[in-house]
C-alpha positions in Angstrom: 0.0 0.0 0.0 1.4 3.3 -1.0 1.8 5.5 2.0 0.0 9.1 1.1 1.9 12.0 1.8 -0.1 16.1 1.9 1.1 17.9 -1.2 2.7 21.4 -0.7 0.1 23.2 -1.0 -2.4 21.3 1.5 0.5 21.5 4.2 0.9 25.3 3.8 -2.9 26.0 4.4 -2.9 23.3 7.4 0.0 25.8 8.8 -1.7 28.7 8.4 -4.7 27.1 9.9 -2.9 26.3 12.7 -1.0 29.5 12.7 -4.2 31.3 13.2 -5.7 29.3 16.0 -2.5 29.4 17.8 -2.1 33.1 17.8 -5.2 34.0 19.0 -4.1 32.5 22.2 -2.0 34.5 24.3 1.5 32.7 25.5 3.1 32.6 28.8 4.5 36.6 29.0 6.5 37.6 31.8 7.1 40.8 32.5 10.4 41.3 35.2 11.1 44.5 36.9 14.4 44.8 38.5 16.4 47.8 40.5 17.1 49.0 36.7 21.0 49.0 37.7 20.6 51.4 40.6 21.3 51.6 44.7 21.1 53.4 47.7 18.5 55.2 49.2 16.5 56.5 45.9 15.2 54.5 42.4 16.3 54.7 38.9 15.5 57.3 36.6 13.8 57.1 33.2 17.4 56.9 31.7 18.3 54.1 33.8 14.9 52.1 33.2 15.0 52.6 29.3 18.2 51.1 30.1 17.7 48.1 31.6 14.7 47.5 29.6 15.7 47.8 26.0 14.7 46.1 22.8 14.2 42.5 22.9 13.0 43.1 26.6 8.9 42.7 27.3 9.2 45.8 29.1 10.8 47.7 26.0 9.0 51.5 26.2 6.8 50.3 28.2 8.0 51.7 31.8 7.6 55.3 33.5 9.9 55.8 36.5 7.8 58.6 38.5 10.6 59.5 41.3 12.4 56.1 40.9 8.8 54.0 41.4 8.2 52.1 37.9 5.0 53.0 35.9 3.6 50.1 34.2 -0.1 49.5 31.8 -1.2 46.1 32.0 -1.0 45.3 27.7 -3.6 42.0 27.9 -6.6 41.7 29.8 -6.2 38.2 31.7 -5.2 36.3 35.1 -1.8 37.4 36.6 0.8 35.9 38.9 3.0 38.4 40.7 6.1 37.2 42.6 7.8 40.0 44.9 10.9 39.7 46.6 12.1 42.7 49.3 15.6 43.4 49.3 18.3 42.6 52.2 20.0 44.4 54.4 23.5 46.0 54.2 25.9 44.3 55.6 28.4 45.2 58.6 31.7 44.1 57.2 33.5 44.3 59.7 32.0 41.6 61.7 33.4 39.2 59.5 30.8 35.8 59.6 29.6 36.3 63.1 26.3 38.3 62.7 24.2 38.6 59.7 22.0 41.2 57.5 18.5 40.3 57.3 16.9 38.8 53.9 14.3 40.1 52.3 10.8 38.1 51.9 9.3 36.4 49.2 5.7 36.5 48.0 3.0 35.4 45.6 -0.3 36.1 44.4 -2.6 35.7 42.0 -4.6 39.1 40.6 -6.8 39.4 37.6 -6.4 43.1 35.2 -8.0 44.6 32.5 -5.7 46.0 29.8 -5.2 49.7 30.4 -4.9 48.9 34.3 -1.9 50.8 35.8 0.5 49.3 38.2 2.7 51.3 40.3 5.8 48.6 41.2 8.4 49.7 43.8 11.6 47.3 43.9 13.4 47.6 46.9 17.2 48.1 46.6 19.7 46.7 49.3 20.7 48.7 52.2 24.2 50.5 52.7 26.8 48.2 54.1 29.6 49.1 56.0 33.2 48.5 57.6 33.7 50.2 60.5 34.0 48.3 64.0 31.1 50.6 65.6 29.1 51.7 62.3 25.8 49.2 61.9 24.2 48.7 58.2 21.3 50.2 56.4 17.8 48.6 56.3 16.5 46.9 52.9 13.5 48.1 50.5 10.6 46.5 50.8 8.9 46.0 47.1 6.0 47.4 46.8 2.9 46.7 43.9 0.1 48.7 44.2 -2.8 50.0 42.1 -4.7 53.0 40.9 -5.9 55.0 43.8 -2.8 54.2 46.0 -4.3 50.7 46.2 -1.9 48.1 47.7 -2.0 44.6 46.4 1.4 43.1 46.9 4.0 44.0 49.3 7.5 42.1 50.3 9.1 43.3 53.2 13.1 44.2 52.9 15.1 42.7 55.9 16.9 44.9 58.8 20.3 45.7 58.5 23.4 44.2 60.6 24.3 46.3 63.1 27.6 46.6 64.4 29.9 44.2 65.9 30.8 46.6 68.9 27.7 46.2 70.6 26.4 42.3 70.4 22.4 42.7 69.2 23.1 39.2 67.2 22.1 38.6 63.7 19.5 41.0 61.9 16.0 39.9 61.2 14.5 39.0 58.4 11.6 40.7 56.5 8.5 38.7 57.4 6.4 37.1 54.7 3.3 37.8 56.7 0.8 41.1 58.0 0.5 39.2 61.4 -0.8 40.6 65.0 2.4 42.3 65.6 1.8 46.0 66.6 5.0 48.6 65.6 6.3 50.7 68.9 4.7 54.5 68.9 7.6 55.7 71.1 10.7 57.3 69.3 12.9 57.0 72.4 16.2 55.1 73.0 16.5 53.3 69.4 20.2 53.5 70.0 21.1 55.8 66.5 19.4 53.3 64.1 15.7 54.5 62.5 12.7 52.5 61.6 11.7 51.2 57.8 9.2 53.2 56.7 6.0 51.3 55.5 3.2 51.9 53.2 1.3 54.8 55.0 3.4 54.8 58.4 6.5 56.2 58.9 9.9 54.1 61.0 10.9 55.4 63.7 13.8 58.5 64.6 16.3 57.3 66.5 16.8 59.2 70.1 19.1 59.1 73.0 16.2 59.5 76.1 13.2 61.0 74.9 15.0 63.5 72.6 14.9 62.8 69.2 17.9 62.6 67.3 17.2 62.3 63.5 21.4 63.3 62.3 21.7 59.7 64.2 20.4 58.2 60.8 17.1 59.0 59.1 13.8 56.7 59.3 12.6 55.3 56.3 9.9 57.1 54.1 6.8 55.5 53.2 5.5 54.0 50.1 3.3 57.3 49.9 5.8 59.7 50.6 7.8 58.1 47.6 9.7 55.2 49.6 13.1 57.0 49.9 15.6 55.1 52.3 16.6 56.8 55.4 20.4 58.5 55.3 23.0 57.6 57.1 24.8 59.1 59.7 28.0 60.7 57.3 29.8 59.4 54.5 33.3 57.4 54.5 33.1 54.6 57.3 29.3 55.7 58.3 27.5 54.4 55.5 24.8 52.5 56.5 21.7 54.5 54.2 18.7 52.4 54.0 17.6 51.3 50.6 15.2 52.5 48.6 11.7 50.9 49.6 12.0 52.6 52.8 15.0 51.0 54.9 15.8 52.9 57.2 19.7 54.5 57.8 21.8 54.1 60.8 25.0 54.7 63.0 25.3 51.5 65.2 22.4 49.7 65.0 20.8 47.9 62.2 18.0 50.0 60.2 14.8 48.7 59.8 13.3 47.2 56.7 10.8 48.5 54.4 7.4 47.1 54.0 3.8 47.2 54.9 4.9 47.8 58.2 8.5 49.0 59.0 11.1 47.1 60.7 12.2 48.6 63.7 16.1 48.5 65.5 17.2 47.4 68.9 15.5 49.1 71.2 17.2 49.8 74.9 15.4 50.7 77.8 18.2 51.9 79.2 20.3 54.4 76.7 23.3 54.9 78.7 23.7 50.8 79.0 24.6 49.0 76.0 24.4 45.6 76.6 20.8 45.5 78.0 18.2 46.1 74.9 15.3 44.4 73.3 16.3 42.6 69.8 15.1 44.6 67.0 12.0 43.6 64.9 11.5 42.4 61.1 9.2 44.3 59.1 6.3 42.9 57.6 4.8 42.1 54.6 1.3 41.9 52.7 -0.7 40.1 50.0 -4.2 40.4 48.9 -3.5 38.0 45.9 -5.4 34.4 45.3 -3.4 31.0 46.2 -1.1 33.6 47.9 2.4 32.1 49.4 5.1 33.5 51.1 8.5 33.2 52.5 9.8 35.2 54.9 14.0 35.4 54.7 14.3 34.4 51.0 16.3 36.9 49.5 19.7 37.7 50.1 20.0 40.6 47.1 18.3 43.2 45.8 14.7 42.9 45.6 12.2 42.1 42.3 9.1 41.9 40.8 8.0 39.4 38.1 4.5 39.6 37.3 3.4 36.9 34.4 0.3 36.7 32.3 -1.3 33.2 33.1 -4.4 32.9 31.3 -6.0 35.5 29.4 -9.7 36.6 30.3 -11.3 34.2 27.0 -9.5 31.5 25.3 -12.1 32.4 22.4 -10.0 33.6 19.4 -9.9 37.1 18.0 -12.7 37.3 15.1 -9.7 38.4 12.9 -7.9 35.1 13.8 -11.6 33.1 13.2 -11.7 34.3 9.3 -8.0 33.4 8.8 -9.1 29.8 9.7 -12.3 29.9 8.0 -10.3 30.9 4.3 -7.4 28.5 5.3 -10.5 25.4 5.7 -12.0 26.7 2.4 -9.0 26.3 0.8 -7.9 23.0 1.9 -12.0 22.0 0.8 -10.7 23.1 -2.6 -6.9 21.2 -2.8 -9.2 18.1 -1.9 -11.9 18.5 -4.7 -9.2 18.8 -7.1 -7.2 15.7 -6.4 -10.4 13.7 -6.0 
C-alpha cells in the first residue's frame, strides 16, 4: 500500500490554519522589573529604566519611572501571577561571619487586570553596608505593587540591616512574609542611632538618645506614599549605613529597619546609657491580597524584584480576525481536496 503524503500546498494551508488558532491564544508573558542597575536610598531614573529594559526586553518602552517608582499599563486583559521579593539588608563588614543582614521576603499572588490597568511597582534596593567596627548597616527596600488610587496589592518586606559588631544585638531579622498581629512601637525614644523602615502609609521610627529625638543619628525610612526614599545615614566614609530605597531605614550603630507594609524597627534599649541590655530589633512585615497567595519570609539575600506573568488571558475564544483566517485557510484545503479527487 502506497503511504500518502499532503502535497505542498495542503501543508501550507494546514500551517496557516494552525497558525491562526494558535495566535489567538495568548502565551506565557513575563514581565520582570528589577532595580534598573541602581542603589542606595532612591530608584532609577527614566534613563536608567529605558536602560535596563531595552529592545528584545517585554518591558521595552513600556515603563515610567515617577521619582524612581516604575509605571507600568497592564497590555492584555487576563489572570496574573505576581512574585515580589524585598531586598536585604546591608551588611556590617567588619563583623566578618559572626552576625548577619537580614533577607528580604518572598511573595506570591494571584490578581486578575484589564488592559489599560496601571501598576505602580516599587523594587526595593539593598541597604548600605559598612566596615567600620562601631558603624551598623542600612535597612532593605521593601517592594512594593500597588494599584490605581494608591491601592496596595502586593508587598515584600526588605530585611533589617546588621548592626555593628561593637555592641552584640546578634544577627539582623528578616523581613516577614506575613501582615500578622504584631503592633509597631509609637515611642521614638532610645532606638540606639538606628531609625525604623518606613511602611506603606506609616513612617519608622527617629532614633533618640532618652526622649529626645535625634534624627542626624540616621534617618527613618519614608513611606510607600511619601515616595519610599531610604533613610540616610549618619555621614559618608566609614558611616554608611543608608537604607535602601523601599523605605530602609539608615543608621549609625544599629541595624536599620526594613521597608514594607509595616516597617522594621532597631534594637531598642530601655536603658540608653547601657549598651548591653536592649530588646532585639523587629523584622518588618509584609502583605498580599492575591489568590493562592504564598510566602517566605527570609528568602532573599540581594536586591529585591518583581516578576508579574500573564497566566491565562480573560477568553480562550479567538480574535474574530484570527476566526476568518481559519475559516479561508478550511475553504481552501475543501478546494486542494476537490481537485485531487
Amino acid at each position: 500500500m502506497r503511504r500518502r503524503f499532503m502535497s505542498t500546498p495542503k501543508l501550507a494551508i494546514v500551517l496557516v490554519a494552525a497558525s491562526a488558532l494558535h495566535g489567538a491564544a495568548d502565551a506565557a508573558v513575563i514581565y520582570e522589573f528589577t532595580t534598573a542597575g541602581q542603589s542606595g536610598r532612591f530608584g532609577p531614573s527614566q534613563a536608567q529604566v529605558d536602560s535596563a529594559y531595552g529592545a528584545g526586553n517585554s518591558l521595552f518602552g513600556q515603563v515610567t519611572s515617577v521619582g524612581g517608582i516604575q509605571q507600568w499599563t497592564v497590555q492584555t486583559s487576563g489572570l496574573y501571577q505576581i512574585t515580589a521579593a524585598g531586598a536585604a539588608g546591608g551588611q556590617a563588614l567588619s563583623n566578618g561571619s559572626t552576625t548577619t543582614a537580614g533577607r528580604g521576603a518572598l511573595l506570591v499572588g494571584q490578581f486578575t487586570f484589564e488592559a489599560g490597568d496601571i501598576l505602580d511597582i516599587l523594587v526595593g534596593q539593598m541597604g548600605g553596608s559598612t566596615n567600620y567596627q562601631t558603624a551598623g548597616a542600612g535597612g532593605g527596600g521593601g517592594s512594593f505593587v500597588v494599584g490605581e488610587g494608591d491601592n496596595p496589592l502586593l508587598i515584600a518586606a526588605g530585611g533589617n540591616g546588621e548592626a555593628a559588631t561593637a555592641y552584640g544585638y546578634g544577627n539582623a531579622p528578616d523581613g516577614n512574609a506575613t501582615a500578622d498581629t504584631q503592633t509597631p512601637p509609637s515611642s521614638v525614644s532610645n532606638r540606639r542611632y538606628g531609625a525604623g523602615g518606613g511602611g506603606f502609609s506609616q513612617e519608622g521610627l527617629h532614633p533618640a538618645s532618652g526622649n529626645n529625638t535625634q534624627p542626624s543619628w540616621g534617618g527613618r525610612g519614608a513611606t510607600y506614599l511619601q515616595g519610599g526614599a531610604g533613610g540616610y545615614s549618619f555621614n559618608s566614609g566609614a558611616y554608611t549605613g543608608e537604607g535602601g530605597f523601599g523605605g530602609g531605614g539608615g543608621t549609625v550603630h544599629t541595624g536599620g529597619g526594613g521597608g514594607g507594609w509595616i516597617g522594621g524597627q532597631p534594637v531598642y534599649h530601655a536603658d540608653p546609657t547601657d549598651y548591653h541590655a536592649f530588646d532585639s530589633a523587629v523584622g518588618a512585615l509584609s502583605y498580599n491580597t492575591g489568590l493562592n497567595a504564598f510566602g517566605l519570609s527570609g528568602a532573599n539575600n540581594d536586591h529585591g524584584y518583581v516578576t508579574v506573568e500573564l497566566l491565562e488571558a480573560v477568553s480562550d475564544v479567538p480574535a474574530p480576525g484570527a476566526l476568518a483566517l481559519f475559516g479561508l485557510a478550511a475553504m481552501g484545503l475543501g478546494i486542494a481536496r476537490r481537485r485531487t479527487s
